[in-house]
C-alpha atoms as an extended CHARMM CRD file, in Angstrom:
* protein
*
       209  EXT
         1         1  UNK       CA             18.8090000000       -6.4210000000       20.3330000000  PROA      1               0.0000000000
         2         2  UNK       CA             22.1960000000       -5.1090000000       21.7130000000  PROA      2               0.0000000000
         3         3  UNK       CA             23.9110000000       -8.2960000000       21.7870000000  PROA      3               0.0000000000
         4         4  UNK       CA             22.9300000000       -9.1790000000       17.7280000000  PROA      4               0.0000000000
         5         5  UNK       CA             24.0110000000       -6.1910000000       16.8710000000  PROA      5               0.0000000000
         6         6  UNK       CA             27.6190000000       -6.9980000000       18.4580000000  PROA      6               0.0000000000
         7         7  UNK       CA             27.5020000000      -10.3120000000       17.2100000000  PROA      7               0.0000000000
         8         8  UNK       CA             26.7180000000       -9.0580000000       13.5360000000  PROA      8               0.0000000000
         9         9  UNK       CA             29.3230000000       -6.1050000000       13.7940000000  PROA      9               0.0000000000
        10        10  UNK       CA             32.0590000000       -8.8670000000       14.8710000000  PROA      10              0.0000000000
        11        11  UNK       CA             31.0010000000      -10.7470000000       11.7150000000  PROA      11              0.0000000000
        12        12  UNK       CA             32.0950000000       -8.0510000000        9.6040000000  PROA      12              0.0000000000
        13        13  UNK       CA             31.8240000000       -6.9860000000        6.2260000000  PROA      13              0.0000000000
        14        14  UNK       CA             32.0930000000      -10.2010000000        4.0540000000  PROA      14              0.0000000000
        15        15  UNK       CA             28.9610000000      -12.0420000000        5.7070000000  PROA      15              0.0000000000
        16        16  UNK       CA             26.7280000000      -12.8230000000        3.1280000000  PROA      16              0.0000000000
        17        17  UNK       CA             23.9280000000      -11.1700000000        5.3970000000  PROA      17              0.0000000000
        18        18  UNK       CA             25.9810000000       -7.9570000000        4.9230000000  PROA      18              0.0000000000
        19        19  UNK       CA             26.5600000000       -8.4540000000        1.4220000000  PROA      19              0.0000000000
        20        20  UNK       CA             23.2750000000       -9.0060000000        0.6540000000  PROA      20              0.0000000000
        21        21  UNK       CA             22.4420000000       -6.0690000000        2.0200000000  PROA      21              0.0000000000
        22        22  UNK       CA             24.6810000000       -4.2890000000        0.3430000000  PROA      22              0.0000000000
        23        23  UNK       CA             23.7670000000       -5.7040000000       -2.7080000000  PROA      23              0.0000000000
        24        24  UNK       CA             19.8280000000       -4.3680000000       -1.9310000000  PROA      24              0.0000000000
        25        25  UNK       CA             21.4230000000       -1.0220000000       -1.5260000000  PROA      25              0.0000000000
        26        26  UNK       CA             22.9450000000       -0.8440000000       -4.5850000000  PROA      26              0.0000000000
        27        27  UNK       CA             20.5290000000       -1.9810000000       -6.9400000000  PROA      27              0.0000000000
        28        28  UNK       CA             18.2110000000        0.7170000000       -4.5780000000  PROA      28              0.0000000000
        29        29  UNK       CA             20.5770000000        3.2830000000       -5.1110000000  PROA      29              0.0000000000
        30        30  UNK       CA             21.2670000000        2.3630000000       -9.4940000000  PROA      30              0.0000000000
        31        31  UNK       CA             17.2950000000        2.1910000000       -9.9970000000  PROA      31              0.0000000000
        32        32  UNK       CA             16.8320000000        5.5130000000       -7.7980000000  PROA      32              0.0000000000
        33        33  UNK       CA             19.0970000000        6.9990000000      -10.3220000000  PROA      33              0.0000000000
        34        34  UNK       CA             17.3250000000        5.7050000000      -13.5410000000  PROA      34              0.0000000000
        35        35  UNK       CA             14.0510000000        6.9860000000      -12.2290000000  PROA      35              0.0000000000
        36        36  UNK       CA             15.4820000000       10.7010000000      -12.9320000000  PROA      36              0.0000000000
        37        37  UNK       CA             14.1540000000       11.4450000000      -16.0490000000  PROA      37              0.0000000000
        38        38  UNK       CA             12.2760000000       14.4240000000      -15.4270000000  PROA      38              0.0000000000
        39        39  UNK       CA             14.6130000000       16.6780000000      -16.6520000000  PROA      39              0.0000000000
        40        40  UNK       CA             13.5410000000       16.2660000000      -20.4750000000  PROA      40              0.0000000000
        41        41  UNK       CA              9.9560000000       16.1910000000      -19.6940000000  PROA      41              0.0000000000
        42        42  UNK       CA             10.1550000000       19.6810000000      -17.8330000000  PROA      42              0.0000000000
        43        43  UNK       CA             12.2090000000       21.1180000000      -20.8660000000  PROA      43              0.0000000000
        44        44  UNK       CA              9.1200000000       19.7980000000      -23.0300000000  PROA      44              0.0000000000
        45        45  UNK       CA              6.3750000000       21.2870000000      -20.6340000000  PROA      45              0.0000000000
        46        46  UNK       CA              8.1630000000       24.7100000000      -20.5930000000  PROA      46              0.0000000000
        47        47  UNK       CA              8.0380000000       24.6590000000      -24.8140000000  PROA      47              0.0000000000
        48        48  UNK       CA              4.3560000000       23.4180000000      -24.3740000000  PROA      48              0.0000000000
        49        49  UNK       CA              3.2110000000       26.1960000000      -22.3230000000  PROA      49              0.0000000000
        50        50  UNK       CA              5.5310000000       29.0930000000      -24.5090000000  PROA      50              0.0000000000
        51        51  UNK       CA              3.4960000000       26.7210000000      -27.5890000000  PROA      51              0.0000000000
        52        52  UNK       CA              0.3410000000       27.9380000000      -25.8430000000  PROA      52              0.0000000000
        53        53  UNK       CA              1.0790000000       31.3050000000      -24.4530000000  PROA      53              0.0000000000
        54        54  UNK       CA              2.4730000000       32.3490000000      -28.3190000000  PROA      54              0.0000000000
        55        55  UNK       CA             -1.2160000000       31.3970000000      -29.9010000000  PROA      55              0.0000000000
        56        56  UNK       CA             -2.9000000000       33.0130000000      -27.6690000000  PROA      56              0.0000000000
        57        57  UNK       CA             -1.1250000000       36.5910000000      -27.7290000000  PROA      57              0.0000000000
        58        58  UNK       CA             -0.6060000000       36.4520000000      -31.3160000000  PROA      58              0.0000000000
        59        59  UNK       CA             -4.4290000000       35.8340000000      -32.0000000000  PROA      59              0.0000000000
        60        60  UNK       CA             -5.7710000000       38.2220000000      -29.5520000000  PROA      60              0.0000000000
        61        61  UNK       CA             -4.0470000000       40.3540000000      -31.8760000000  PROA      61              0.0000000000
        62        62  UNK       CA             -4.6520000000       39.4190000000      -34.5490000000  PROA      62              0.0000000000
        63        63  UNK       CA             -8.5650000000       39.2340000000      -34.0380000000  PROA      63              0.0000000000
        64        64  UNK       CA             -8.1380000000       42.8310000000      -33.0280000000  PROA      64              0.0000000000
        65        65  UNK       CA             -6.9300000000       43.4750000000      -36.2560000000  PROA      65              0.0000000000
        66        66  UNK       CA             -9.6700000000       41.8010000000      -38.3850000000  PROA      66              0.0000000000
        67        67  UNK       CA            -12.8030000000       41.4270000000      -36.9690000000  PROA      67              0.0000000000
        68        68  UNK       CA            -13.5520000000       38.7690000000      -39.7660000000  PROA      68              0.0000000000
        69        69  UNK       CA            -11.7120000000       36.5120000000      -37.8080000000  PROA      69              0.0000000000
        70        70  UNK       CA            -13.6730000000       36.8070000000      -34.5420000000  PROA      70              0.0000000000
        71        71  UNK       CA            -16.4960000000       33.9790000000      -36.3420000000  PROA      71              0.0000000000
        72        72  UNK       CA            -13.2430000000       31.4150000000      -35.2080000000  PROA      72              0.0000000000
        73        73  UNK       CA            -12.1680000000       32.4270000000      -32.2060000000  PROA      73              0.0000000000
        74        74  UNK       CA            -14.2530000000       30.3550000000      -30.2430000000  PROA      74              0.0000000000
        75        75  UNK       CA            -12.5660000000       27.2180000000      -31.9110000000  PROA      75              0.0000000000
        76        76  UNK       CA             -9.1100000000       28.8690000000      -31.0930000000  PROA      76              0.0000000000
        77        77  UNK       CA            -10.7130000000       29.1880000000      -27.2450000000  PROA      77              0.0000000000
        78        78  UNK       CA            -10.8620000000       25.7670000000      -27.0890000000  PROA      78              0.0000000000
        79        79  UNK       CA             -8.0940000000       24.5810000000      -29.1240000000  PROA      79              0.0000000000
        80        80  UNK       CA             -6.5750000000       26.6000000000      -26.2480000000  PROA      80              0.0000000000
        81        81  UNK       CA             -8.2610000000       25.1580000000      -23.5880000000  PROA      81              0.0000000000
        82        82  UNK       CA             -6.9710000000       21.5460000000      -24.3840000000  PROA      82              0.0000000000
        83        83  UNK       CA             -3.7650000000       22.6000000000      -24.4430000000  PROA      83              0.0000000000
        84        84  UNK       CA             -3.8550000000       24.0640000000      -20.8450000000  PROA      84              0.0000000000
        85        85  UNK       CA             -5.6030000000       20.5610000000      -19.9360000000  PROA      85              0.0000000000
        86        86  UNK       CA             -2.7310000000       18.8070000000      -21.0510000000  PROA      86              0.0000000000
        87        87  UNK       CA             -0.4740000000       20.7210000000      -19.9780000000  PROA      87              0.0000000000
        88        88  UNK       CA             -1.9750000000       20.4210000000      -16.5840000000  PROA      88              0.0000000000
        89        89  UNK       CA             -2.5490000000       17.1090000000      -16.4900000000  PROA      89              0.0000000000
        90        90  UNK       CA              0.7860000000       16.5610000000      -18.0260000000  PROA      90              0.0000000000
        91        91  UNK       CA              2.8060000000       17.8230000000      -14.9140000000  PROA      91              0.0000000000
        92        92  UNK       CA              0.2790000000       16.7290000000      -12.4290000000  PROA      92              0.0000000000
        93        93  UNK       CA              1.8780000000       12.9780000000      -13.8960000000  PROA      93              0.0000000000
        94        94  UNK       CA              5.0530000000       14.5290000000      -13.7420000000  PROA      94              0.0000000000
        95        95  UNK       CA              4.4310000000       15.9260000000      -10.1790000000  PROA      95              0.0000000000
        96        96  UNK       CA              3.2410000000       11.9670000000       -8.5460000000  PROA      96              0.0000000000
        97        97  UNK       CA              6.7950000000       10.9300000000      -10.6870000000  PROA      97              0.0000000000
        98        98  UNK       CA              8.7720000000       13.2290000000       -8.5850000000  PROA      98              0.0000000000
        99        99  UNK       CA              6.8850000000       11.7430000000       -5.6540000000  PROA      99              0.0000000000
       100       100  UNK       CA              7.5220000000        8.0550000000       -6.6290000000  PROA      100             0.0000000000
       101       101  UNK       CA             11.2450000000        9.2060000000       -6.6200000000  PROA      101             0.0000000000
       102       102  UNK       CA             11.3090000000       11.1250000000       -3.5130000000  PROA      102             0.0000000000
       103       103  UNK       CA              9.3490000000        8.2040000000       -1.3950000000  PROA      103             0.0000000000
       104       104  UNK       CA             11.7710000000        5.6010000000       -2.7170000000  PROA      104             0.0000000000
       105       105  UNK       CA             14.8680000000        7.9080000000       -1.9870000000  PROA      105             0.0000000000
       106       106  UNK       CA             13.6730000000        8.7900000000        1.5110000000  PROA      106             0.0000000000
       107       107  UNK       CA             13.4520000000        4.7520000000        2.3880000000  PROA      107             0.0000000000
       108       108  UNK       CA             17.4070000000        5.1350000000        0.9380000000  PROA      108             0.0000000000
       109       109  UNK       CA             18.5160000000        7.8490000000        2.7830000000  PROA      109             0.0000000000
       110       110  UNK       CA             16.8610000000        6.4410000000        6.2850000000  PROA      110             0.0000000000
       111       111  UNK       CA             18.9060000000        2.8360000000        5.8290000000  PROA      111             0.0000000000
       112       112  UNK       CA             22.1140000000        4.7990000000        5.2170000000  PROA      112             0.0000000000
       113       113  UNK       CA             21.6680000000        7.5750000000        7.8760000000  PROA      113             0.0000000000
       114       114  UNK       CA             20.2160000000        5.2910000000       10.5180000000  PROA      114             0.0000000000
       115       115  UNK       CA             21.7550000000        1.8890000000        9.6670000000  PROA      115             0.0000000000
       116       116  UNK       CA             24.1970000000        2.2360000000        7.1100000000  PROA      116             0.0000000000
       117       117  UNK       CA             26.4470000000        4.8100000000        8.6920000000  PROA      117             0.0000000000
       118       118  UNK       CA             25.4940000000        3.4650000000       12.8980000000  PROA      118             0.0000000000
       119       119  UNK       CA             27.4830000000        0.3170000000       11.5590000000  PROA      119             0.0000000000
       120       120  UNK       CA             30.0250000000        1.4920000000       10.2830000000  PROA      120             0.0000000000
       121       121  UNK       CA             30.8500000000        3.6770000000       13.4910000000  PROA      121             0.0000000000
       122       122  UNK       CA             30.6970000000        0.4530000000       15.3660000000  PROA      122             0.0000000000
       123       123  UNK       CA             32.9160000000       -0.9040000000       13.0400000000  PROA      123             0.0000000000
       124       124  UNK       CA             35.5360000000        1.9430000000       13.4620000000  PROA      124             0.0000000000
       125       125  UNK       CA             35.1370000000        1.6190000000       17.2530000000  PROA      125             0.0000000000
       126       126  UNK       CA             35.6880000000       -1.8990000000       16.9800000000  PROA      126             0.0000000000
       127       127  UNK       CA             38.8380000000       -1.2920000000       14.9950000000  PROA      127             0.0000000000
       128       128  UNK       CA             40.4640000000        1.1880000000       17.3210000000  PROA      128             0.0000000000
       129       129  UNK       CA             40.2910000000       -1.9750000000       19.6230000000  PROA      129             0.0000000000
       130       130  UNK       CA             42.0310000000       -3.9790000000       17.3990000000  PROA      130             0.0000000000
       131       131  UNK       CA             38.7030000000       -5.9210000000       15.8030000000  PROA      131             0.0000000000
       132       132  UNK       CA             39.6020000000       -7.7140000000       12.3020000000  PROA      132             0.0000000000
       133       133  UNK       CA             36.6400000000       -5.0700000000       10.1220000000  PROA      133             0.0000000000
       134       134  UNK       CA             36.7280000000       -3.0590000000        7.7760000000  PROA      134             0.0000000000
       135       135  UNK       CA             35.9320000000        0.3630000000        8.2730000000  PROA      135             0.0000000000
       136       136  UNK       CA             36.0180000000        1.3330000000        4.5680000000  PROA      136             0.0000000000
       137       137  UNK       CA             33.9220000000        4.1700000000        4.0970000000  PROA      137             0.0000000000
       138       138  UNK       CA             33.9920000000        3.8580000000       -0.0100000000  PROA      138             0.0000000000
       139       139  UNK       CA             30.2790000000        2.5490000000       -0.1040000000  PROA      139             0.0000000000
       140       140  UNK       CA             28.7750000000        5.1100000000        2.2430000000  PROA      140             0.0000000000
       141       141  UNK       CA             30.2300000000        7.8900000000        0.1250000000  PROA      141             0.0000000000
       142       142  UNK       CA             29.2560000000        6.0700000000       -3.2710000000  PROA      142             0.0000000000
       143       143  UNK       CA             25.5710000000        5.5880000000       -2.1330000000  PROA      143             0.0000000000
       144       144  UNK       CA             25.4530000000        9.2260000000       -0.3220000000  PROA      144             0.0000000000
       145       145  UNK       CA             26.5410000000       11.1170000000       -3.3420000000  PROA      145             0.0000000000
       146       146  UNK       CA             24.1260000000        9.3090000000       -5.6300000000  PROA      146             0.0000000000
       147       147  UNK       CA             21.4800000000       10.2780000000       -3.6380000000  PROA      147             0.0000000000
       148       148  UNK       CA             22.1140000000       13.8180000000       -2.8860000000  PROA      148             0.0000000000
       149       149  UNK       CA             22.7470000000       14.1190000000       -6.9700000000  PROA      149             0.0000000000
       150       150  UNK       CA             19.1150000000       12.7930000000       -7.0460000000  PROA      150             0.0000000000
       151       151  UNK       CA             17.6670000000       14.9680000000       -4.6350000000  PROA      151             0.0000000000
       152       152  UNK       CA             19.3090000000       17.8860000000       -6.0650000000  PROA      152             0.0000000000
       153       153  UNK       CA             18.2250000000       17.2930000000       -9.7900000000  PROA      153             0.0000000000
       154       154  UNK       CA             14.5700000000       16.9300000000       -8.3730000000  PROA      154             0.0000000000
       155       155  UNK       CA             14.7890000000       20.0400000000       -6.1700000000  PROA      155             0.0000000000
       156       156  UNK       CA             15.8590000000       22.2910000000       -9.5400000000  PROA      156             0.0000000000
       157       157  UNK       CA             13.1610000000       20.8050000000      -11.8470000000  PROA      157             0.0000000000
       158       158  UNK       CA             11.1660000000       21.2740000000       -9.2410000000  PROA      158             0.0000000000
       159       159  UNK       CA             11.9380000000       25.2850000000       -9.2130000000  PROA      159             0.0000000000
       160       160  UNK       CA             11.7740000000       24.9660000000      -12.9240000000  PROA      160             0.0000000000
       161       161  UNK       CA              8.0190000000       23.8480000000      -12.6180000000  PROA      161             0.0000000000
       162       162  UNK       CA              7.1910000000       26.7480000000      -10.0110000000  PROA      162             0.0000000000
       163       163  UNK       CA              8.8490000000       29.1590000000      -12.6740000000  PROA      163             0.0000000000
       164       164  UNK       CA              6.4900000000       27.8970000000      -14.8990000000  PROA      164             0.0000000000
       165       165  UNK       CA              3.3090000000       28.2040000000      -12.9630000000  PROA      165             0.0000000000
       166       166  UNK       CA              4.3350000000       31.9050000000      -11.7440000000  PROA      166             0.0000000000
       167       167  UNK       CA              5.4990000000       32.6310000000      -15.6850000000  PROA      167             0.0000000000
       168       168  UNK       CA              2.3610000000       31.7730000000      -17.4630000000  PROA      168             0.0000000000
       169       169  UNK       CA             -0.0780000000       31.7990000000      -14.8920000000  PROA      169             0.0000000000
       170       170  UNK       CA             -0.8300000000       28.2960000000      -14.5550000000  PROA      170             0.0000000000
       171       171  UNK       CA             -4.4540000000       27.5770000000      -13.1500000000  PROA      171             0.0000000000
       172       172  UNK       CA             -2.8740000000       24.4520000000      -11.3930000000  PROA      172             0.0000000000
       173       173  UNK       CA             -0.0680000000       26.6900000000       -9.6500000000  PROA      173             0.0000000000
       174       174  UNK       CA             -0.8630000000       25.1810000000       -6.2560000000  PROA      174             0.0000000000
       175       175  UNK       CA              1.1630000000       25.2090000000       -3.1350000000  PROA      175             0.0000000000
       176       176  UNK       CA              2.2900000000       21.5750000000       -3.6130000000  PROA      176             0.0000000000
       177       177  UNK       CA              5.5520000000       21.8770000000       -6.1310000000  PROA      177             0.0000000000
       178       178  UNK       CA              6.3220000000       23.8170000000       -2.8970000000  PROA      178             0.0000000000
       179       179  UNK       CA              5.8060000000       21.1190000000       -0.6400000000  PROA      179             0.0000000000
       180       180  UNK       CA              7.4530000000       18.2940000000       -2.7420000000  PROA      180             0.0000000000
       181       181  UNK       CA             10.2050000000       21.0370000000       -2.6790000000  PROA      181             0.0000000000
       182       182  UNK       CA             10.3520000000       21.3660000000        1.0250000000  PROA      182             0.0000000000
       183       183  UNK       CA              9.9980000000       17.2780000000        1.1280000000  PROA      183             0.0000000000
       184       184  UNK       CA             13.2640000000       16.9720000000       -1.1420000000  PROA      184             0.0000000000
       185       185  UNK       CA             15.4350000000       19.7620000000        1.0840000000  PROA      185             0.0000000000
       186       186  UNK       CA             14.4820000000       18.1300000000        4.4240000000  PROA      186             0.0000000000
       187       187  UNK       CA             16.1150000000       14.5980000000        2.7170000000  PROA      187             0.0000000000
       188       188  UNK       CA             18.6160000000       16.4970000000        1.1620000000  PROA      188             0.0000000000
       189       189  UNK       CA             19.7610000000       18.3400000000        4.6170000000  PROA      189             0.0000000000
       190       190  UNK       CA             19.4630000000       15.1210000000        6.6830000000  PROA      190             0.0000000000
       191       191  UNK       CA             21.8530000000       12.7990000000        4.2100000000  PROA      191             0.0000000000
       192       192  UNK       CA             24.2220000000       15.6510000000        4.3630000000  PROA      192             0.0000000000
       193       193  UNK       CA             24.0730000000       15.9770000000        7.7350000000  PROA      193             0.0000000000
       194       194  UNK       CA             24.7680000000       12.8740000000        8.5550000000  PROA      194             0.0000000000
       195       195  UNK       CA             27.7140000000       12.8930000000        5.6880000000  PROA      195             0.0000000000
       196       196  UNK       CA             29.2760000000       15.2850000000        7.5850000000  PROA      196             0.0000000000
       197       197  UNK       CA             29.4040000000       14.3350000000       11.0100000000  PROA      197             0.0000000000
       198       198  UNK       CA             32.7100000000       13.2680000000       12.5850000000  PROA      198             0.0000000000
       199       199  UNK       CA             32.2050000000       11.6320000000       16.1570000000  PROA      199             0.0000000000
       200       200  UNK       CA             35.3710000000       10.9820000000       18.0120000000  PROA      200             0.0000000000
       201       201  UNK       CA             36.1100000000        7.4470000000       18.0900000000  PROA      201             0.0000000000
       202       202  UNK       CA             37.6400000000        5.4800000000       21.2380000000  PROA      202             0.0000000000
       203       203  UNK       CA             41.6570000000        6.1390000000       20.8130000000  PROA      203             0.0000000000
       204       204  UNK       CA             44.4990000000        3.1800000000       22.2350000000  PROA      204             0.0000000000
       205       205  UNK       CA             46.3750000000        5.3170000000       24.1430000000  PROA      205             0.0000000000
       206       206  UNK       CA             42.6110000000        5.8290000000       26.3970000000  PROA      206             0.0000000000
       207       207  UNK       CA             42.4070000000        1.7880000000       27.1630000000  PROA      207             0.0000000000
       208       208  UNK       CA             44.0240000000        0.3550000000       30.1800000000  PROA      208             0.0000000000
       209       209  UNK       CA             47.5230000000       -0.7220000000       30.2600000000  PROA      209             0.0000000000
């Protein structure tokens, strides 16, 4: 396994094996991006559920008011209760989108953390010996801050939908926003780690004479 990966990193960058890749990662990386859309949907859960909570204050009320009114408030109950069924089963959707996303961005974030950026240390190594690659690093930060703009967009609609849940006491508010939200940080910190790690890299002046 050692000796293809030498052979591959002394093919360098413009092997069609490579670019191929590459190629994969991008089109990864561009759909990964497309799949965010949950930002609108949230915004339209939070005015279904201030919808809901409005009719239901205002008619308590008002059936306090006039008594005469009390013959429909059983049809309001369950005009009502719909609404909370939707709404519930409209972020439970939302909820297995954000998973989709966050399943599809953690096979991303493992290629670039634990093949991506490997290679292109061994490239860099290779180059402080004098090897003919290219030790660009202007694809690693493309595809690194893509991802980390996805993972942070789906870790603050994913607050947005716990603010929710805690704001209009949500029947469905369930530990597992939570989880998806500890999910998202764990890929967040990992890609970033990884961004930011510097290893030294074999110098000339350290080679024999």
């Amino acid at each position: 396994m050692t000796t293809m990966a030498n052979n591959d990193s002394h093919k360098g960058c413009g092997s069609p094996a490579v670019q191929q890749k590459w190629k994969e990662l991008d089109r990864g990386v561009n759909e990964l991006k497309r799949q965010i859309s949950v930002k609108k949907e949230v915004k339209s859960l939070e005015l279904l559920n201030e919808n809901l909570d409005y009719v239901q204050k205002t008619w308590q009320n008002k059936v306090e008011q006039d008594s005469g009114l009390a013959q429909s408030n059983a049809a309001v109950k369950e005009g009502c209760l719909k609404q909370a069924n939707f709404i519930m089963q409209t972020k439970e959707m939302m909820l297995q989108q954000i998973v989709n996303i966050l399943n599809r961005a953690e096979q991303i974030v493992a290629a670039l953390t634990d093949v991506e950026l490997p290679e292109w240390k061994r490239r860099q190594q290779l180059a402080c010996i004098g090897g003919p690659v290219d030790t660009s690093l202007d694809h690693l930060e493309e595809w690194f801050t893509a991802v980390a703009d996805v993972l942070i967009q789906v870790n603050q609609e994913l607050q947005k939908l716990q603010d929710q849940s805690k704001k209009y006491n949500s029947p469905d508010a369930s530990s597992f926003p939570g989880e998806t939200e500890n999910f998202t940080l764990s890929l967040l910190t990992k890609l970033l780690a990884n961004a930011l790690v510097v290893e030294k890299q074999p110098v000339m002046s350290s080679l024999p004479q």
